[in-house]
N, C-alpha and C positions, 0 to 999 in steps of 0.2 A: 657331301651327300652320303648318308649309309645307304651301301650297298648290298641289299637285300638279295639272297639268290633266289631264284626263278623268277616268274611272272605271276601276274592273274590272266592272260590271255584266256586262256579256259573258261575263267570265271563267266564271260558273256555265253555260253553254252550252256548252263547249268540248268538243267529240268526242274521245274515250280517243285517243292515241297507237297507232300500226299500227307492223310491222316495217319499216315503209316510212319514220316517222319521222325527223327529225331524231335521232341518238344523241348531241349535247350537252344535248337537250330534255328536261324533266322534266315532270309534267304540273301546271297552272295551279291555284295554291295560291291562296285567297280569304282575305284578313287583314282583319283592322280600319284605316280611315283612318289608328290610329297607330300599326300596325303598319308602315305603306308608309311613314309618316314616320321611322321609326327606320333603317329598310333605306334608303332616300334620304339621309338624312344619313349612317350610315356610307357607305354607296359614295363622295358626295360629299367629306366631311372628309378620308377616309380614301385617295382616290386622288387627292391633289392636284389633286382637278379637271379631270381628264387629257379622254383621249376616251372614247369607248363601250366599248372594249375594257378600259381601267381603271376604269373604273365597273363593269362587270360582272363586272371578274375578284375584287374587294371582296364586289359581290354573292354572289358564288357561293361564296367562304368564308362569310359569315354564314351560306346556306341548309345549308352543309355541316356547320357547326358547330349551327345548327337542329337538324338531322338526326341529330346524336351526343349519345348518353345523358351524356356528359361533361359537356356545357354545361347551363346553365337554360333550359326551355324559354317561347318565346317571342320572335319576333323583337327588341323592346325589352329582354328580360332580356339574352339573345345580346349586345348589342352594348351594353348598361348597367354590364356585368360591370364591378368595378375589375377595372383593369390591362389589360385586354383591348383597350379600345380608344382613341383620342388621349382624353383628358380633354378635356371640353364639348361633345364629338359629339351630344350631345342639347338642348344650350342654345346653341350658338353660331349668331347671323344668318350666314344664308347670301347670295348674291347673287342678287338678284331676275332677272339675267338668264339664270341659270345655271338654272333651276327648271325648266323645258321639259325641259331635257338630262335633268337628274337624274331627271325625273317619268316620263319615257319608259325611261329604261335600268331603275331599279326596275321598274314592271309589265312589263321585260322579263325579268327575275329569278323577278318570282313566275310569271309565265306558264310558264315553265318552261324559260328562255335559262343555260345557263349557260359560263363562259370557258372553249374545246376545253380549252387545256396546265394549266387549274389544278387540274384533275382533281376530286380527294378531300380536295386541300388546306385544313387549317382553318389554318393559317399565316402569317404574312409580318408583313416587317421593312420599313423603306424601304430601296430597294437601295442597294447601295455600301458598307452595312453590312455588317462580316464577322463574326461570330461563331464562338467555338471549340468548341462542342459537335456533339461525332461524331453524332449524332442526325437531324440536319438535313437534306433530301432537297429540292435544290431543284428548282422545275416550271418556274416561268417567271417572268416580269419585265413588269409591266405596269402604268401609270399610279403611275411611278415608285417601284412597290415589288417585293420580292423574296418570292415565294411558294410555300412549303416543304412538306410531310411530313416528322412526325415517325417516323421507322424505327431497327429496333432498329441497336442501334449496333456490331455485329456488321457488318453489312452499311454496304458501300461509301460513303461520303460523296459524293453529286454536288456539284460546283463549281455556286456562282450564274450562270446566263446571263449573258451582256451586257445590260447594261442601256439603255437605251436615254433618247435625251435629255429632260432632265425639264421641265415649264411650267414657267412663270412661277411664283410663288407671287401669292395674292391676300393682301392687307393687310385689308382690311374688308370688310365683312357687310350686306344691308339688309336680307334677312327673319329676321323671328325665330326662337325657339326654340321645338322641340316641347311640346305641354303633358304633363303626366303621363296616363298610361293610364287608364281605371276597367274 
């Protein structure tokens, strides 16, 4: 199980959202410990490990994709999906130093943080990848990937951002992999 520090305990306290709000804020979603662990290793697997800004902007597709009758409901279904997401996003050791990072940008997700340019976006490729499908609407670029909406194909095709320089890759893992849900 990744071992995420602190809690959401707080989170069932949290006062409704005003007009005065943050408008990238959604209001603080209360999951199961493996549900934070599924949404923690996507954002982590899945954004190269980048900074806050590519940890969240992963987040904010999963919740987005949460949020759509399309996907299976469930943060672990969301991000278990074949095809959906890198393969062993759910089994693979993470890095025991990286855990902080990760543990904090997740309950920034569920809290209700989402990335301003990803919008609606339930999409993205790693950037630098080009694809030929008129369909594609790109939003932004961040923790080295390229994150799109699908729009009819009628309408205009946006050009991917520039992308912006990618980590390191890491090679290996110390913490383990999520256990299964009950």
């Amino acid at each position: 199980m990744l071992a995420f520090a602190g809690g959401l305990g707080a989170c069932n306290t949290a006062s409704p959202l005003t007009t005065g709000s943050i408008p990238d804020r959604k209001p603080t979603l209360v999951v199961s410990d493996a549900e934070r662990d599924c949404l923690g290793r996507a954002m982590y697997f899945e954004s190269n490990r980048s900074d806050e800004g590519g940890l969240i902007a992963v987040g904010t597709v999963v919740m987005n994709r949460l949020e759509a009758a399309i996907f299976p409901g469930g943060i672990c279904a969301v991000v278990g999906q074949p095809g959906q997401f890198a393969p062993g996003v759910l089994t693979k050791p993470m890095q025991e130093r990286d855990l902080q990072k990760v543990a904090e940008a997740a309950d920034a997700v569920l809290a209700g943080e989402r990335h301003p340019k990803v919008g609606k976006a339930m999409y993205f490729h790693t950037a630098g990848h080009h694809f030929p499908y008129k369909n594609m609407h790109y939003v932004a670029v961040a923790g080295g990937n390229a994150f799109y909406e699908k729009r009819d194909t009628r309408a205009a095709k946006k050009e991917m951002p520039a992308s912006p320089a990618l980590p390191p890759a890491v090679s290996s893992y110390a913490a383990g992999p999520v256990p299964p849900a009950q």
